[in-house]
Backbone as a chain_set.jsonl record, in Angstrom:
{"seq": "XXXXXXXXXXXXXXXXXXXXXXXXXXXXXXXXXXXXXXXXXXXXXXXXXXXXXXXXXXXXXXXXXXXXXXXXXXXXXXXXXXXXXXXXXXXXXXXXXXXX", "coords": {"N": [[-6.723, -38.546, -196.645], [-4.047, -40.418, -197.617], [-2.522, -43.388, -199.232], [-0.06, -44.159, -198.209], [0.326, -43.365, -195.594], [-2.664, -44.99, -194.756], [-1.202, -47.586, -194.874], [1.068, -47.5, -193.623], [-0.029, -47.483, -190.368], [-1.274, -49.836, -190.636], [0.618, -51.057, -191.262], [2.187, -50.699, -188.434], [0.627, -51.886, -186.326], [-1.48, -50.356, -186.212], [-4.173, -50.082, -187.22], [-6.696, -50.309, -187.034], [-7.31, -47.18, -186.582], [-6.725, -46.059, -189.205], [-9.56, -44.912, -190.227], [-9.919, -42.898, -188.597], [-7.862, -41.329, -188.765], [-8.751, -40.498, -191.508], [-11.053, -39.407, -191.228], [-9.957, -36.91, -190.408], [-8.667, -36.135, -192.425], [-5.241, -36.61, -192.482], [-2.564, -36.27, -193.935], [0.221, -37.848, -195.437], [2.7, -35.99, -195.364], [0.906, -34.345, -193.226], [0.805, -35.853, -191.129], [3.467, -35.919, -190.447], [3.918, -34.017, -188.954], [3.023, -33.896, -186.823], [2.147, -32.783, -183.798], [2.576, -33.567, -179.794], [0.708, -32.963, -179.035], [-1.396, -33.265, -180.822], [-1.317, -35.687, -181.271], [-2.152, -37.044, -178.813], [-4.217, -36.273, -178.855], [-5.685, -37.877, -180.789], [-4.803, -40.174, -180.295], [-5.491, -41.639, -177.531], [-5.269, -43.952, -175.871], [-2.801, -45.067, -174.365], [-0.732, -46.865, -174.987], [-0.83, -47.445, -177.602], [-0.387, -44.914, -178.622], [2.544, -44.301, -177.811], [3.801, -46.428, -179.127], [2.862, -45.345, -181.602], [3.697, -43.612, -181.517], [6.626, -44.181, -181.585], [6.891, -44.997, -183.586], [6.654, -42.768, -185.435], [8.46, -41.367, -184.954], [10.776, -42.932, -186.09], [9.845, -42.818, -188.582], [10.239, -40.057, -189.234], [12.455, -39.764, -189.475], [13.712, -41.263, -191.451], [12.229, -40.388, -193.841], [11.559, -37.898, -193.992], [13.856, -35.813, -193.174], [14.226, -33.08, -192.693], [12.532, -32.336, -190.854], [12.524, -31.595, -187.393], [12.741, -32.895, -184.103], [11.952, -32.177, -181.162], [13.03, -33.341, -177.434], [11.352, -31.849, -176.013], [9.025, -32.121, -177.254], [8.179, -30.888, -179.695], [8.283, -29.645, -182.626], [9.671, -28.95, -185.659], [10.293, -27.178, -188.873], [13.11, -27.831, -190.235], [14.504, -25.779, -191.531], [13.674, -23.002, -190.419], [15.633, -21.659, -187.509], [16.191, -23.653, -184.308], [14.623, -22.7, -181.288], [16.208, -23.456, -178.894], [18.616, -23.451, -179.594], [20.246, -20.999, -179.66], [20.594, -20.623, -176.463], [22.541, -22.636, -176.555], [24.487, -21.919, -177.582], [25.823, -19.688, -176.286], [27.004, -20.604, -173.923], [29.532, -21.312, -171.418], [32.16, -23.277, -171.942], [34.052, -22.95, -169.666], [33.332, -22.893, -167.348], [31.897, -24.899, -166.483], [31.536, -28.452, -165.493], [32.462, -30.511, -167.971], [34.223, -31.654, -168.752], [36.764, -33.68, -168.328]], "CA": [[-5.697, -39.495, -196.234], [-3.39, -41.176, -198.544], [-2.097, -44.743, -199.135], [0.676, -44.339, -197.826], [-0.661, -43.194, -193.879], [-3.078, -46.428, -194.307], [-0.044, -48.996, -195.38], [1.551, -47.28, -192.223], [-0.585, -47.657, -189.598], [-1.485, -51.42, -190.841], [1.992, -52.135, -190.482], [2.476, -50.32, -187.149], [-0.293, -52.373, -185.862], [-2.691, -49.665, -185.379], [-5.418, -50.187, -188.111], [-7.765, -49.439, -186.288], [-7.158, -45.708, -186.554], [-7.4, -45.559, -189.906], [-10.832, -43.952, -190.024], [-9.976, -41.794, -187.721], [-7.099, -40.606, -189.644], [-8.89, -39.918, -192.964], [-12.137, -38.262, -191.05], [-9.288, -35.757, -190.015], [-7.533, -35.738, -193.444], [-4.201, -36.817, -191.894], [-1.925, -37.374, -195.253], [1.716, -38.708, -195.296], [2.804, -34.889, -194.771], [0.519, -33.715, -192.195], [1.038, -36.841, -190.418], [4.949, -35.835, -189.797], [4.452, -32.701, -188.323], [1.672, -33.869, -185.839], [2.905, -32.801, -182.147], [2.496, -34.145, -179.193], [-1.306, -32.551, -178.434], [-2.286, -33.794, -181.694], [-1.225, -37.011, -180.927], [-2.84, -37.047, -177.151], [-6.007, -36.463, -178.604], [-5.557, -39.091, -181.519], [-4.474, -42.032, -179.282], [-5.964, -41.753, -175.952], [-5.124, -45.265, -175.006], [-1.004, -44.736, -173.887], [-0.035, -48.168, -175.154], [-0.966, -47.412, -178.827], [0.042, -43.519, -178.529], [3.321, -44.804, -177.332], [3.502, -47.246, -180.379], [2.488, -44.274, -182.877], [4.85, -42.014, -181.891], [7.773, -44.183, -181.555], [7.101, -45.206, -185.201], [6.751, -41.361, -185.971], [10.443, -40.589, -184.921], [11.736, -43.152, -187.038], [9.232, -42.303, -190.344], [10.709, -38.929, -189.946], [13.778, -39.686, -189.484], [14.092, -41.624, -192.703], [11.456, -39.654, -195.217], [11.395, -36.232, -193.68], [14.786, -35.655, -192.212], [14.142, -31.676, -192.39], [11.512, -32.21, -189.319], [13.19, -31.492, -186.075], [12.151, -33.16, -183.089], [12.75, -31.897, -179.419], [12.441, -33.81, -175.795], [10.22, -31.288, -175.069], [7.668, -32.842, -178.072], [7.73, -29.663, -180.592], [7.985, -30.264, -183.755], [10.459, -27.631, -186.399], [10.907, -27.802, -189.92], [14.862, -27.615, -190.198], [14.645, -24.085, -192.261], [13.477, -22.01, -189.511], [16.262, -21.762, -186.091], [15.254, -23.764, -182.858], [15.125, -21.391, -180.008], [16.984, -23.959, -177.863], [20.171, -23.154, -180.074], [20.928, -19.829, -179.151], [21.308, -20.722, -175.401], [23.961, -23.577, -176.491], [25.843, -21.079, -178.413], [26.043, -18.541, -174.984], [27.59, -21.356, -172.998], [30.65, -20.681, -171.473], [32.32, -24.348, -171.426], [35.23, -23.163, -168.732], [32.402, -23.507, -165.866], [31.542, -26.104, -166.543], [32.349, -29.895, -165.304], [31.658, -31.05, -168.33], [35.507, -31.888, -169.717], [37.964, -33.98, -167.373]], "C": [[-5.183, -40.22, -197.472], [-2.997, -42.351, -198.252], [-1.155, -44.918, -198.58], [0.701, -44.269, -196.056], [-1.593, -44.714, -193.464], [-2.337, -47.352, -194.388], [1.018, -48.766, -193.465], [1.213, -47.939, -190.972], [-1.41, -49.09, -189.281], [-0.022, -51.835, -190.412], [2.534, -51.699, -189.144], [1.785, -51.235, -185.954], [-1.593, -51.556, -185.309], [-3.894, -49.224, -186.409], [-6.84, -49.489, -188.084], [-8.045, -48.084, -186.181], [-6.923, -44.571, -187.971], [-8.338, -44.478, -190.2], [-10.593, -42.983, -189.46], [-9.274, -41.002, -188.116], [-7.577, -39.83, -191.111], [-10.42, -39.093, -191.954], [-11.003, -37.041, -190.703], [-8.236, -35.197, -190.947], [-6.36, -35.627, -193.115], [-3.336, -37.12, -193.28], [-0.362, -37.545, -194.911], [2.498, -37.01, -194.719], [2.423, -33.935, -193.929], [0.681, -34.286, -191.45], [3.08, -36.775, -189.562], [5.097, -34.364, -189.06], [3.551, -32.83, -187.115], [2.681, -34.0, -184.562], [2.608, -33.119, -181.165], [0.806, -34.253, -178.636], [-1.977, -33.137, -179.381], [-2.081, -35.329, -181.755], [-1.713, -37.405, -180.075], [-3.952, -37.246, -177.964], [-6.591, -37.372, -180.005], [-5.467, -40.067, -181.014], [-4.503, -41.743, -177.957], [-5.494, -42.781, -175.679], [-3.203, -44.717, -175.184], [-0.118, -45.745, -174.525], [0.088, -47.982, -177.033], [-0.522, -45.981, -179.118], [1.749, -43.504, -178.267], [4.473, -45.845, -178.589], [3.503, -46.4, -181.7], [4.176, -43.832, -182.624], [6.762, -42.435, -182.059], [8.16, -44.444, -183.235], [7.174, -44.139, -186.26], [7.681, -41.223, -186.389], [11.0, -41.329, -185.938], [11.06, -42.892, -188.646], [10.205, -40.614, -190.619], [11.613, -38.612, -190.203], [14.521, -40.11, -190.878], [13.786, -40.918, -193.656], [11.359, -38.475, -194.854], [12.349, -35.894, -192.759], [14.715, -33.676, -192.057], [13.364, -31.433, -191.01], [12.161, -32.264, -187.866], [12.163, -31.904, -185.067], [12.26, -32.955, -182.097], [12.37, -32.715, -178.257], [11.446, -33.146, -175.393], [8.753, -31.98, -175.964], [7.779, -31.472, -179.119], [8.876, -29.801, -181.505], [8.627, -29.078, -185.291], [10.644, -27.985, -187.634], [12.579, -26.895, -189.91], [15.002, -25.922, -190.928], [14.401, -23.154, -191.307], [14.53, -22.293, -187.89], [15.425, -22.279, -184.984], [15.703, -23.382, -182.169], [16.316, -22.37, -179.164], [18.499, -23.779, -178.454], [21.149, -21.94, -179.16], [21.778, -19.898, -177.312], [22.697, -21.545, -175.263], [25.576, -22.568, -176.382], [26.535, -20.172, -177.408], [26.616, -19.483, -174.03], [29.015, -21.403, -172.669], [31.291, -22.573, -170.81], [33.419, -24.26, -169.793], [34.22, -23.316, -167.333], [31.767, -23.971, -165.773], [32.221, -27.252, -166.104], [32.144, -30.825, -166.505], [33.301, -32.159, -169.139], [36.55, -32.579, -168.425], [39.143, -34.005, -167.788]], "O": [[-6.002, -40.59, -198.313], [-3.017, -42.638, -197.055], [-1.091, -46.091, -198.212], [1.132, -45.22, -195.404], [-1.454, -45.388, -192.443], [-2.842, -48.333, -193.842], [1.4, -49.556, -192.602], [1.935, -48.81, -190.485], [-1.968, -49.434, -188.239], [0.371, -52.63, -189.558], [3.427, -52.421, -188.701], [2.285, -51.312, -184.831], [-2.401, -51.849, -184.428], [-4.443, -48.125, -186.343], [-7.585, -48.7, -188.665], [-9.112, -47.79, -185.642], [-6.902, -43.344, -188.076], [-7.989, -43.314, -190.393], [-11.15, -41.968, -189.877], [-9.647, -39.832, -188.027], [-7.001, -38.896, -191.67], [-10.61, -37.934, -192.323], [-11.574, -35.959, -190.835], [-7.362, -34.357, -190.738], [-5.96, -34.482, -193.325], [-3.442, -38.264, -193.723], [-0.018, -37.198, -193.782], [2.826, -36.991, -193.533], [3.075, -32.916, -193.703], [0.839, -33.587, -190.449], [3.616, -37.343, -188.611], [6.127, -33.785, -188.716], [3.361, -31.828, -186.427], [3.57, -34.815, -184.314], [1.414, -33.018, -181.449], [0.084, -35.111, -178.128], [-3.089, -33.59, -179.109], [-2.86, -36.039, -182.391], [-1.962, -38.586, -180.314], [-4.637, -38.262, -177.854], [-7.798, -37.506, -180.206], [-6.198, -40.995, -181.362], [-3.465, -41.614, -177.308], [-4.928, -42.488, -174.625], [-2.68, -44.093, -176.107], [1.095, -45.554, -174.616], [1.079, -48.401, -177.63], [-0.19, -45.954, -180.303], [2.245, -42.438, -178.633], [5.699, -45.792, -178.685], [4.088, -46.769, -182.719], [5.242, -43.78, -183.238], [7.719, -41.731, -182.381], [9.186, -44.221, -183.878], [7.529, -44.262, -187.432], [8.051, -41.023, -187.546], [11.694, -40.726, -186.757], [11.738, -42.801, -189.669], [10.658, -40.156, -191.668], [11.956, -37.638, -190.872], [15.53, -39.585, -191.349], [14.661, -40.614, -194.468], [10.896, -37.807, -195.779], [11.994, -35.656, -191.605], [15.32, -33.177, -191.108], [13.577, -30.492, -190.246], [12.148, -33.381, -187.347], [11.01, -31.474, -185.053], [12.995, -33.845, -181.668], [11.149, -32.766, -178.105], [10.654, -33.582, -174.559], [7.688, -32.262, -175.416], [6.625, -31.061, -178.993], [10.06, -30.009, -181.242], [7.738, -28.443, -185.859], [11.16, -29.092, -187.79], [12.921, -25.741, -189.649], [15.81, -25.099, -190.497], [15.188, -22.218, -191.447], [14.096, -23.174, -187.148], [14.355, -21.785, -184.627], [16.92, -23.413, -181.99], [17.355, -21.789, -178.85], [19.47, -23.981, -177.725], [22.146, -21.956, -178.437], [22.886, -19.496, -176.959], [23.602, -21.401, -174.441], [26.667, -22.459, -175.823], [27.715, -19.874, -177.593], [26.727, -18.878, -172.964], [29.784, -21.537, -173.621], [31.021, -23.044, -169.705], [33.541, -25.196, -169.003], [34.627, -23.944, -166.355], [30.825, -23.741, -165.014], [33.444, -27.255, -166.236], [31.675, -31.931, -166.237], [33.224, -33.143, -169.875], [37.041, -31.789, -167.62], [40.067, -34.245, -167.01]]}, "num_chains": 1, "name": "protein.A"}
């Protein structure tokens, strides 16, 4: 774990998880790719899991904007295509309601 993961998680308010982060060698770059299962079984309590992750989206959003994030929770670095593209691209807008 690096200094930068503990300065985090002090200022997130979740300190406490520290330890738990460096027994699992969590560092500032493994820490942005962690997906939703590895987060479940990091922060069991919902209130602090909840708390993590919203502070995730915006760490990655600022320092690791290559990391794609989806609604579904899965987790892309920007270099490789996300499957959910291809169906956009096959969309035929005329049957659609989507244009008034």
């Amino acid at each position: 774990m690096d200094a930068e993961v503990c300065h985090l998680l002090q200022m997130w308010g979740l300190g406490n998880y520290i330890n738990l982060f460096r027994q699992n060698s969590i560092t500032s770059s493994s820490m942005a790719l962690l997906g939703p299962a590895e987060i479940r079984e990091l922060f069991p309590n919902i209130g602090h899991r909840t708390i993590f992750t919203r502070n995730l989206e915006e760490y990655r959003t600022r320092y690791h904007p290559q990391i794609l994030t989806y609604a579904t929770g899965d987790v892309y670095i920007n270099s490789y295509p996300a499957p959910e593209v291809s169906s956009y691209l096959s969309l035929n807008y005329e049957d659609t309601d989507l244009f008034f």
